[in-house]
C-alpha positions as CSV (number, residue, x, y, z in Angstrom):
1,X,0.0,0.0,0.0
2,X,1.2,3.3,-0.7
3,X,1.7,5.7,2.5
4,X,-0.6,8.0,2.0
5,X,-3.6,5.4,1.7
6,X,-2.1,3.7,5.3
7,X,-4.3,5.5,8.0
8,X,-1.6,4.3,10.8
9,X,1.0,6.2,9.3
10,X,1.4,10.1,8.7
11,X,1.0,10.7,4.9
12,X,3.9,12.3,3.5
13,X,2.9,15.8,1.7
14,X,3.3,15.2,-2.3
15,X,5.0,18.2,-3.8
16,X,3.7,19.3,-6.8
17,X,3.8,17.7,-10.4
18,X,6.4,18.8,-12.2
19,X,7.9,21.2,-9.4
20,X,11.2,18.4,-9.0
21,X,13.4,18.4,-6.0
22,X,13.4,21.2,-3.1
23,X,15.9,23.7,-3.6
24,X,18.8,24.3,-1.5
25,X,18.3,25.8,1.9
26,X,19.4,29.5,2.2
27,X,23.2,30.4,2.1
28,X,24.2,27.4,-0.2
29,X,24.6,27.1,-3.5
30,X,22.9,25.5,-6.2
31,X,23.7,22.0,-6.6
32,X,24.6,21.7,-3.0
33,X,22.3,19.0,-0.8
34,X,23.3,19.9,2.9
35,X,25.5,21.1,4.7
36,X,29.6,20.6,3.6
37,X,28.5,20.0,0.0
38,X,29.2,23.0,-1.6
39,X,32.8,21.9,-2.7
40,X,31.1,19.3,-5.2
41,X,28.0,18.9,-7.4
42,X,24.6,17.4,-6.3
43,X,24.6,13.6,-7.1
44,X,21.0,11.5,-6.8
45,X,23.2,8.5,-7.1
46,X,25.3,8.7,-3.9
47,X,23.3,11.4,-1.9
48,X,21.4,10.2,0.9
49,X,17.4,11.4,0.6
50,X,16.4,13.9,3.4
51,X,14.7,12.5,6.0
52,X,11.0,12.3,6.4
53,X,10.2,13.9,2.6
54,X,11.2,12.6,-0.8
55,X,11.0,14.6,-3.7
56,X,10.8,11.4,-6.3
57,X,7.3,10.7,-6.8
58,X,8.1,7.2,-7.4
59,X,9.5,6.0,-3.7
60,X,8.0,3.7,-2.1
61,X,8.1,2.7,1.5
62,X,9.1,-1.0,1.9
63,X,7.5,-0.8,5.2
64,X,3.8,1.1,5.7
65,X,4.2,2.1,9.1
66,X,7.7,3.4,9.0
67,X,8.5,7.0,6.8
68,X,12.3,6.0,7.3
69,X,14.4,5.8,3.8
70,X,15.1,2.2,2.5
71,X,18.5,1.3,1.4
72,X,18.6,-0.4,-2.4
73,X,18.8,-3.8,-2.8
74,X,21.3,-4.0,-5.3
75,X,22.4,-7.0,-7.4
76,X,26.1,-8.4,-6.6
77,X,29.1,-7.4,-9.3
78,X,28.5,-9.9,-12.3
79,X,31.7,-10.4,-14.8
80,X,31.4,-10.4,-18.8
81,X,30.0,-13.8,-19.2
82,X,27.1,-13.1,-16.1
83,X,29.3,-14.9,-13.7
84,X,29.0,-13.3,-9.9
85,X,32.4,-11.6,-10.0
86,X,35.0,-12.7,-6.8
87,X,37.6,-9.5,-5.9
88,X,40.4,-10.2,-3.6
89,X,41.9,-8.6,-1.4
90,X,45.2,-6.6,-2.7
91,X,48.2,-7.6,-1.7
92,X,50.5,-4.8,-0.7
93,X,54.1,-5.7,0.3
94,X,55.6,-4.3,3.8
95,X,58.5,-1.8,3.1
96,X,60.5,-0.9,6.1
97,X,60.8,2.4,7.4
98,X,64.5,2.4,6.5
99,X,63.8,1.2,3.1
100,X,61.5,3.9,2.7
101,X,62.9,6.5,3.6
102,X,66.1,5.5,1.5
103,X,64.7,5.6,-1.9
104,X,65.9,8.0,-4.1
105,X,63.8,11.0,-5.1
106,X,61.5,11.2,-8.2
107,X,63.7,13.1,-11.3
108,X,62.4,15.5,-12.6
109,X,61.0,14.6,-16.5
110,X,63.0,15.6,-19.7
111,X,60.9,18.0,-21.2
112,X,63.4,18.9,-24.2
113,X,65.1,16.2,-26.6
114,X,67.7,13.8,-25.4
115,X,71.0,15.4,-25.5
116,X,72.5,11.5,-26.7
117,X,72.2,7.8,-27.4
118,X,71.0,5.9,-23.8
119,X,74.4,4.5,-23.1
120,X,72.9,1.4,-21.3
121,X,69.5,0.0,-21.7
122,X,67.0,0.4,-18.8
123,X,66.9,-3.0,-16.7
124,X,64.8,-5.7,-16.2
125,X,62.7,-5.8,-13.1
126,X,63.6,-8.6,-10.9
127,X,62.0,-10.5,-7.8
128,X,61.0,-8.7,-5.0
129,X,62.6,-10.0,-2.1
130,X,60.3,-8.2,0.4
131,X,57.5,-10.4,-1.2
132,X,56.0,-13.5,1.2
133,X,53.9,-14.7,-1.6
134,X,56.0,-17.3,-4.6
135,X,56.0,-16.0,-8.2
136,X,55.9,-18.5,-11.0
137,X,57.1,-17.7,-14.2
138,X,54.2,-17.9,-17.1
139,X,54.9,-19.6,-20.6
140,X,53.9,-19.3,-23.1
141,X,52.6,-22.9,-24.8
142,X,53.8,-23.7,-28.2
143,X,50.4,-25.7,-29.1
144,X,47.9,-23.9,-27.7
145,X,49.2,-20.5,-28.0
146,X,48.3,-19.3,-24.6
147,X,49.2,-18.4,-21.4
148,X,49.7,-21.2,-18.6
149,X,51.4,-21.2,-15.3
150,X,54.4,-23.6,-14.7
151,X,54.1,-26.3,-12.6
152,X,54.0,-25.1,-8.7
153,X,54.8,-28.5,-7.5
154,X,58.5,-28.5,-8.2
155,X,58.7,-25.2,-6.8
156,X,56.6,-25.5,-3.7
157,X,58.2,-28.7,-2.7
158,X,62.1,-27.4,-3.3
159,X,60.9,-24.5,-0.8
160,X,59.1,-27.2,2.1
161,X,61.5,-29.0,4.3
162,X,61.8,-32.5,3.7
163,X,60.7,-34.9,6.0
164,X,62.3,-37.9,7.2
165,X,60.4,-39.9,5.2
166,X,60.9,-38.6,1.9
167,X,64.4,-37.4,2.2
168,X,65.7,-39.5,-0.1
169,X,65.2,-38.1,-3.7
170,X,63.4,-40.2,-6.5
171,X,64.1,-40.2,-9.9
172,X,61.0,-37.6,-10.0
173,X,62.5,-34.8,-7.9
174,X,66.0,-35.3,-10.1
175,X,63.9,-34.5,-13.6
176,X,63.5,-31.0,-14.1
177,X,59.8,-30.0,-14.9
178,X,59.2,-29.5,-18.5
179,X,58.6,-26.0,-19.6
180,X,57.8,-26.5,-23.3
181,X,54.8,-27.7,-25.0
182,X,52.3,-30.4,-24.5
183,X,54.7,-32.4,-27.2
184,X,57.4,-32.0,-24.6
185,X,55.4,-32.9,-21.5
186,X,54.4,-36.1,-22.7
187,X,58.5,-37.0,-23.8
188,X,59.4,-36.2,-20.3
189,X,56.2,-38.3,-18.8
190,X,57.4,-40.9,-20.8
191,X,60.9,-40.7,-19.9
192,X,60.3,-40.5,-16.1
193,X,58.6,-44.4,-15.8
194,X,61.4,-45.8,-19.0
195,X,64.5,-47.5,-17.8
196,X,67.7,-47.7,-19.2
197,X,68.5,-48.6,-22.1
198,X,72.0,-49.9,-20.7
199,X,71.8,-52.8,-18.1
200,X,73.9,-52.4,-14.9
201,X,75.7,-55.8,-15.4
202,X,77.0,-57.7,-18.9
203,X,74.0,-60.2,-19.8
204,X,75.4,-63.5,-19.6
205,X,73.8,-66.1,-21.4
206,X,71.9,-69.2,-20.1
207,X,73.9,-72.2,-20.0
208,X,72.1,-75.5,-21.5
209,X,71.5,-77.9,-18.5
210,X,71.8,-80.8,-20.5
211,X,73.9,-82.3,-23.7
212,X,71.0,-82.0,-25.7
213,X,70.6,-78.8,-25.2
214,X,73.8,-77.9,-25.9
215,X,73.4,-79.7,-29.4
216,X,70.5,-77.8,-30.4
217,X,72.1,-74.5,-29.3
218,X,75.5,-75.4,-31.3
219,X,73.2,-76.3,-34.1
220,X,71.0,-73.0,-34.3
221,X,74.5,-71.3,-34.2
222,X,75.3,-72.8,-37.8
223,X,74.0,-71.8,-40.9
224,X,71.0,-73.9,-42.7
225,X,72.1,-75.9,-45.8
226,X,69.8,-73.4,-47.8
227,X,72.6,-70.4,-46.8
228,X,75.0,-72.5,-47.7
229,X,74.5,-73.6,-50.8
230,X,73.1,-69.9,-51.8
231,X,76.3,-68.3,-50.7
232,X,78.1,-70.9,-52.3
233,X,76.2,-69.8,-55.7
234,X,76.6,-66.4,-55.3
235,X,80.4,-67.1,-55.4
236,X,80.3,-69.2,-57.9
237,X,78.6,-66.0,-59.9
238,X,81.7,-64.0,-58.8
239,X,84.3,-66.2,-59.6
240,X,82.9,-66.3,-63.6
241,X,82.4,-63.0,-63.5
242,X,85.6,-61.9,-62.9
243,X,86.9,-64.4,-65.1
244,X,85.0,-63.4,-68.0
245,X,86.5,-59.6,-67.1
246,X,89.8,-61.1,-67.7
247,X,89.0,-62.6,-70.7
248,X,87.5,-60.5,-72.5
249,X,90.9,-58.1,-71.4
250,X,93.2,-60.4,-72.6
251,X,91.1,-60.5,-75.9
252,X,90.7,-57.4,-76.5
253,X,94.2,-56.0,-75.1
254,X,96.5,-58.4,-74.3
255,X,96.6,-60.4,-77.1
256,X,97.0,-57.3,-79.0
257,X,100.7,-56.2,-77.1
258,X,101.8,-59.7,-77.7
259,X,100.9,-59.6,-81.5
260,X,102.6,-56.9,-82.2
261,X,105.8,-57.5,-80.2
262,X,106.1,-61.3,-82.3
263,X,105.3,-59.3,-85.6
264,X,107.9,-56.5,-84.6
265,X,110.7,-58.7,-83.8
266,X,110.2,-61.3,-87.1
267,X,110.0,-57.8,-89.6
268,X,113.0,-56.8,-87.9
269,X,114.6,-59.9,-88.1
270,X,113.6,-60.4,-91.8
271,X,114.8,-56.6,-92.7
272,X,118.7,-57.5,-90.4
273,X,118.8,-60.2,-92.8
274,X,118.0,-58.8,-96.2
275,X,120.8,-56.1,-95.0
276,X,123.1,-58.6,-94.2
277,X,122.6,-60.6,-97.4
278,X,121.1,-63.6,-96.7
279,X,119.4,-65.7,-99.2
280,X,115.7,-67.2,-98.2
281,X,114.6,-70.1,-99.4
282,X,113.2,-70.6,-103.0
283,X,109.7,-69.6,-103.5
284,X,107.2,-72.1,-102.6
285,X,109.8,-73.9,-100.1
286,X,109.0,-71.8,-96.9
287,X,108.1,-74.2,-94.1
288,X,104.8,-73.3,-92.6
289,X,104.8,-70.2,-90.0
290,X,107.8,-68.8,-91.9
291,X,108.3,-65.1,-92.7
292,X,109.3,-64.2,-96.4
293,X,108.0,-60.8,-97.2
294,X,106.9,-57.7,-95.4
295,X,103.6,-56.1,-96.6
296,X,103.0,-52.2,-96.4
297,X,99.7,-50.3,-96.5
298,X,100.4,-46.4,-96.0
299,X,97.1,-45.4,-95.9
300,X,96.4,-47.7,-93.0
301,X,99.8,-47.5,-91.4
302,X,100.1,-50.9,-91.6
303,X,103.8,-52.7,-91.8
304,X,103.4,-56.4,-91.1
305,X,105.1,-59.6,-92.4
306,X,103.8,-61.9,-94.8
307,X,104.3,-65.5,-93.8
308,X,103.6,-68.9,-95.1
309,X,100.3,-70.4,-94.6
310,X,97.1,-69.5,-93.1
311,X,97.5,-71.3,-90.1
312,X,95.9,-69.3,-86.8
313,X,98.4,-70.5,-84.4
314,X,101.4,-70.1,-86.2
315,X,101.1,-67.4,-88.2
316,X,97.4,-65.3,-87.8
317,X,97.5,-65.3,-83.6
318,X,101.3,-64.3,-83.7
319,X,100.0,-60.9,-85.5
320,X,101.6,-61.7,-89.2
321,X,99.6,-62.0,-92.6
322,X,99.4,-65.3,-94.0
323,X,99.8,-66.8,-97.8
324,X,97.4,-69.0,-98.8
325,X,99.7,-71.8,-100.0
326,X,98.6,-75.6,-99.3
327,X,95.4,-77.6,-101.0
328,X,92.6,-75.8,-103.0
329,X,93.7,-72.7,-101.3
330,X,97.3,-72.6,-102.9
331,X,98.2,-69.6,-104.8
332,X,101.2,-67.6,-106.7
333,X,103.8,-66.2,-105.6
334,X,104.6,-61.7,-106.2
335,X,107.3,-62.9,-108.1
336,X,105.1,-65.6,-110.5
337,X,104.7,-63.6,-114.2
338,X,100.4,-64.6,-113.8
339,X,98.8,-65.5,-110.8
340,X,96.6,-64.3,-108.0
341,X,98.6,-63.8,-104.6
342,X,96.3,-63.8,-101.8
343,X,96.6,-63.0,-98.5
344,X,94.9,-63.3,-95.1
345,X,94.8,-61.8,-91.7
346,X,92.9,-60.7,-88.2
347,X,90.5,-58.0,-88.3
348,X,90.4,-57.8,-84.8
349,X,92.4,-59.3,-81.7
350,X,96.2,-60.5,-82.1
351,X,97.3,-57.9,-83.4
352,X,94.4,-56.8,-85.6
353,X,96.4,-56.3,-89.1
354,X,93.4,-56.0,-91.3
355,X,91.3,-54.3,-89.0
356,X,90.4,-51.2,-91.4
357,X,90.7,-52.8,-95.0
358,X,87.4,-51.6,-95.5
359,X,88.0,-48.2,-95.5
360,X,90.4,-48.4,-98.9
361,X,89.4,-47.2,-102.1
362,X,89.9,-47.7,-105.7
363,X,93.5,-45.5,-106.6
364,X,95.2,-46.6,-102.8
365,X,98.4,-48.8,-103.3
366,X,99.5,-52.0,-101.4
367,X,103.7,-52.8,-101.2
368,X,104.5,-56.0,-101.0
369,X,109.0,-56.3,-99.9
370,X,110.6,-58.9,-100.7
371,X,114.4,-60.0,-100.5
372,X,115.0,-58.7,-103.9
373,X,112.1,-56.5,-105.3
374,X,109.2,-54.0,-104.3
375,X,106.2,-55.1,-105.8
376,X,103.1,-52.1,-105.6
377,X,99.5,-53.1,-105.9
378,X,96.6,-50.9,-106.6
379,X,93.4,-51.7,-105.1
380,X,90.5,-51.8,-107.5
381,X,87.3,-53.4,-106.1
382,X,85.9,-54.3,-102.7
383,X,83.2,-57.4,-101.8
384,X,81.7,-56.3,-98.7
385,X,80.6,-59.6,-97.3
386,X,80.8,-63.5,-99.1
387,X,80.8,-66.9,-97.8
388,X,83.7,-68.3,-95.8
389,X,83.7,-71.2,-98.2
390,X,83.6,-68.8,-101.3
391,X,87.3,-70.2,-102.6
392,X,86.7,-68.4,-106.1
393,X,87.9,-65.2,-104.8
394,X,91.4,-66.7,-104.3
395,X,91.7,-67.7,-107.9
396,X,93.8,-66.9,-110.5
397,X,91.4,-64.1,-111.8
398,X,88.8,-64.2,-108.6
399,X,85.2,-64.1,-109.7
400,X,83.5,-61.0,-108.7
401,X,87.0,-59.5,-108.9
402,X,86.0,-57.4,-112.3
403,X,89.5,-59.0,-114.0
404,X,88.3,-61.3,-117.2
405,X,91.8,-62.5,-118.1
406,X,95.1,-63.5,-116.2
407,X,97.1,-60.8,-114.9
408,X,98.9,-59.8,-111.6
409,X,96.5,-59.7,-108.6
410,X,96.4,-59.5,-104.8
411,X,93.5,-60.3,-102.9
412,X,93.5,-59.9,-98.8
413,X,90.7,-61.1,-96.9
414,X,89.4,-61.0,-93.6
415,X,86.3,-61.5,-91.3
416,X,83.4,-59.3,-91.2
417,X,81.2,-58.5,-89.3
418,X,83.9,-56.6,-86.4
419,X,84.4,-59.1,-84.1
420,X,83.0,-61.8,-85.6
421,X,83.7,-64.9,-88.4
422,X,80.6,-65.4,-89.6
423,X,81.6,-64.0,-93.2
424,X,84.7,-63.0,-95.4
425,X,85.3,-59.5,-96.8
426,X,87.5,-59.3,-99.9
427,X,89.3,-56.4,-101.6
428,X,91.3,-56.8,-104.7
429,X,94.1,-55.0,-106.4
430,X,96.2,-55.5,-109.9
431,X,100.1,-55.0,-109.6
432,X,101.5,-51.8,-111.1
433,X,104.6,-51.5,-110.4
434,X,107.7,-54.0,-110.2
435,X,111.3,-52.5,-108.6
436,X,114.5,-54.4,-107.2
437,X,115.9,-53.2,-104.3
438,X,119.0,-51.4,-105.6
439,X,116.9,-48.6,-106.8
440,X,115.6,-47.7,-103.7
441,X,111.6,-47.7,-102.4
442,X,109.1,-47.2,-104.6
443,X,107.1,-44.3,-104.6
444,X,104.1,-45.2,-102.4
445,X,106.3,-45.9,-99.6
446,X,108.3,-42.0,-99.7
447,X,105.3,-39.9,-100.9
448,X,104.0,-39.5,-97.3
C-alpha cells in the first residue's frame, strides 16, 4: 500500500507535479544538498534522501508504518559472461621504514630532446625480495598459444622442508619440470617411468642344462644348408664374372701387345737379314709359319710380315699376314709372271692387321718387300661380305674381282662383321709397279 492510503501512518505531503526536487536551503549554492557539499556537485546516485520527505514521486516505502528511507537492494558485481564476479583482497608488500625513507627522489621529467644515445638499456625488473607470496614464471605454450602457469609442484616442494620420510630423492625430484609444449610434457612423462636402455651388469647367457641342449644351441648357431648352398652360388657367380673380365681383357688388349711385339721382332729380323745378305729359301719352299716378305699399307699405317700359310696359331694369332699356299687354297707367288697372290689376316684381336681394309678405295696402293724386289699393288674393287667357303675369290682371276683375263692380282681377306667370323670381306688389287731393291723404295712408300 502506498503511504498515504495507510491510515496508521502520517501521509507524506506530495510536492507538486512537475515542481522536482526542493531547492537548497538558504546560504548554499545550487547544486549543493546539505550542509559541507558545496565543494562538489549534487549527485542522486550517492546522496542520501532527506529524511521524512522525498522529492521522487516514485518512492515507495518497503515498510507502511515506517517513513524512514530504505536502502537499495542492489544486485552483486556480475563479470562479462554473467558470472557473480570474486575481488580479492590486494596484496600490498611491507616496506621498512628504513627502506623507505632510503629511496631515491622522483627526477624530474626531460621535457626537451635527449641530448644523446642511452648508453645502457633500462633494466629488467627482478623478484621482490620483500615479497611472502611465490612467483611462478608464465609460458607461453607452443600448441595452444596461450598463457599457462608452470608447474608449482616443483617449486613449492624445493621451498618445504623435507621430511624424514621422503628425504631420499626419486628419480621424479631429479627430472627437471618441462617447460615446453604439450609435445614435450608427454616425452618427459614418458621418460620419467622408462629405464635404461643400458643394463647395470653384462647379460650372460643361459647355460644349456643338458647335452642336448647344448646340441641344439650349437646347431642353431650354424648356418642352414639353404645359406650355404646360396652363398656358395653367389660365389660361384663372382668367380665367372671376374673371369669373364679377364678374358674379354686379354682379348681385347692383351693379345694385341703380344701380337705386335712377335710381328715387330720377325720384320725386324727379316729386314737385319736382307741387309746382311742372306738368301731365303726358293719360292714355294717356306716351311709353314715362316716369314718371307713384309707387306705395307700407307694409308692404313700398316707394316706387317707376310708368312707362309694361313694357319691361326702359327702365323694369324702371332700378328703376321698369312699366304694362302697348301690344297685348293694354294696360290702364286709376287714374283710368279700370272697369278693371284692372296693374303689373309685378323681384323680384330692378335694384333688386328686387317682391321680397317674396308675403308680403302679404288686409286690406294699396297707394297709387298721382298728379299730382292718391291712389288706395288693398286686396289681396285671391294666385296663387302661373301661366304667363308667362297674359294673363287682366291683364284687366279677371282670371280667378282671385275678381271676377265690372267694378270697380276692380290687379294687380302678378312672376317666381317667386327668381331665376328661369320663371313669374309675381300678387296682386290692389280700390280702396277715392279722394282728391285738397288733402286731404292718405290714411290708409295716415300710420298707420305
Amino acid at each position: 500500500m502506498r503511504p498515504e492510503q495507510d491510515g496508521s501512518g502520517a501521509a507524506a505531503p506530495e510536492p507538486p507535479r512537475g515542481s522536482g526536487p526542493a531547492g537548497p536551503p538558504a546560504g548554499q549554492p545550487a547544486g549543493a544538498t546539505g550542509p559541507g557539499r558545496a565543494d562538489r556537485e549534487y549527485d542522486p546516485l550517492t546522496d542520501p534522501l532527506p529524511t521524512g520527505s522525498h522529492s521522487s514521486p516514485w518512492f515507495r516505502a518497503e515498510h507502511s508504518g515506517s517513513t524512514a528511507p530504505q536502502p537499495a537492494v542492489q544486485d552483486p558485481p556480475r563479470d562479462w559472461y554473467g558470472r557473480e564476479a570474486v575481488y580479492e583482497p590486494i596484496v600490498t608488500p611491507a616496506v621498512p621504514p628504513e627502506a623507505a625513507t632510503a629511496r631515491e627522489p622522483i627526477p624530474e621529467p626531460i621535457t626537451g630532446p635527449i641530448p644523446g644515445p642511452i648508453a645502457e638499456p633500462f633494466p629488467e625488473p627482478g623478484p621482490d625480495p620483500e615479497r611472502s607470496t611465490a612467483v611462478f614464471p608464465v609460458v607461453r605454450d607452443d600448441e595452444t598459444v596461450g598463457l599457462r602457469i608452470a608447474e608449482a609442484a616443483a617449486a613449492s616442494s624445493a621451498t618445504a622442508p623435507s621430511s624424514p620420510a621422503s628425504s631420499a630423492p626419486t628419480d621424479a625430484d631429479r627430472a627437471p619440470a618441462p617447460l615446453g609444449g604439450r609435445a614435450e610434457r608427454r616425452k618427459a612423462a614418458r621418460g620419467r617411468g622408462r629405464k635404461s636402455a643400458t643394463p647395470a651388469e653384462p647379460v650372460i647367457p643361459a647355460i644349456p642344462r643338458t647335452r642336448m641342449e647344448a646340441r641344439l644351441a650349437a646347431r642353431a648357431l650354424k648356418d642352414s644348408p639353404a645359406v650355404i648352398a646360396s652363398r656358395a652360388i653367389g660365389e660361384i657367380f663372382i668367380s665367372l664374372g671376374v673371369l669373364m673380365l679377364l678374358f674379354v681383357t686379354y682379348q681385347l688388349w692383351w693379345t694385341n701387345v703380344r701380337a705386335h711385339q712377335e710381328a715387330s721382332g720377325t720384320a725386324h729380323s727379316l729386314q737385319d737379314n736382307w741387309a746382311k745378305g742372306g738368301k731365303n729359301s726358293a719360292p714355294g719352299a717356306f716351311e709353314p709359319g715362316q716369314g718371307f716378305a713384309i707387306i705395307h699399307i700407307p694409308k692404313l699405317d700398316v707394316v706387317v710380315p707376310i708368312a707362309e700359310g694361313v694357319s691361326k696359331t702359327k702365323v694369324l694369332d702371332r700378328g703376321m699376314v698369312g699366304h694362302y699356299s697348301e690344297g685348293k687354297l694354294k696360290t702364286a707367288m709376287p714374283s710368279a709372271k700370272t697369278g693371284n697372290f692372296a693374303l689373309a689376316g685378323h681384323r680384330n684381336t692378335h694384333g688386328e692387321p686387317f682391321r680397317y681394309i674396308n675403308k680403302l678405295k679404288d686409286g690406294d696402293k699396297v707394297v709387298v718387300e721382298t728379299q730382292d724386289d718391291y712389288y706395288t699393288y693398286e686396289v681396285t674393287s671391294r666385296l663387302a661380305q661373301t661366304s667363308p667357303s667362297n674359294i673363287s675369290v682366291i683364284q687366279p682371276v677371282p670371280v667378282g674381282s671385275g678381271f676377265t683375263r690372267p694378270g697380276r692380282y692380290i687379294t687380302l681377306t678378312t672376317c666381317t662383321p667386327e668381331f665376328t667370323s661369320t663371313y669374309r670381306m675381300v678387296v682386290w688389287g692389280k700390280m702396277v709397279d715392279e722394282r728391285p731393291r738397288s733402286k731404292g723404295m718405290p714411290e708409295a712408300l716415300t710420298a707420305g
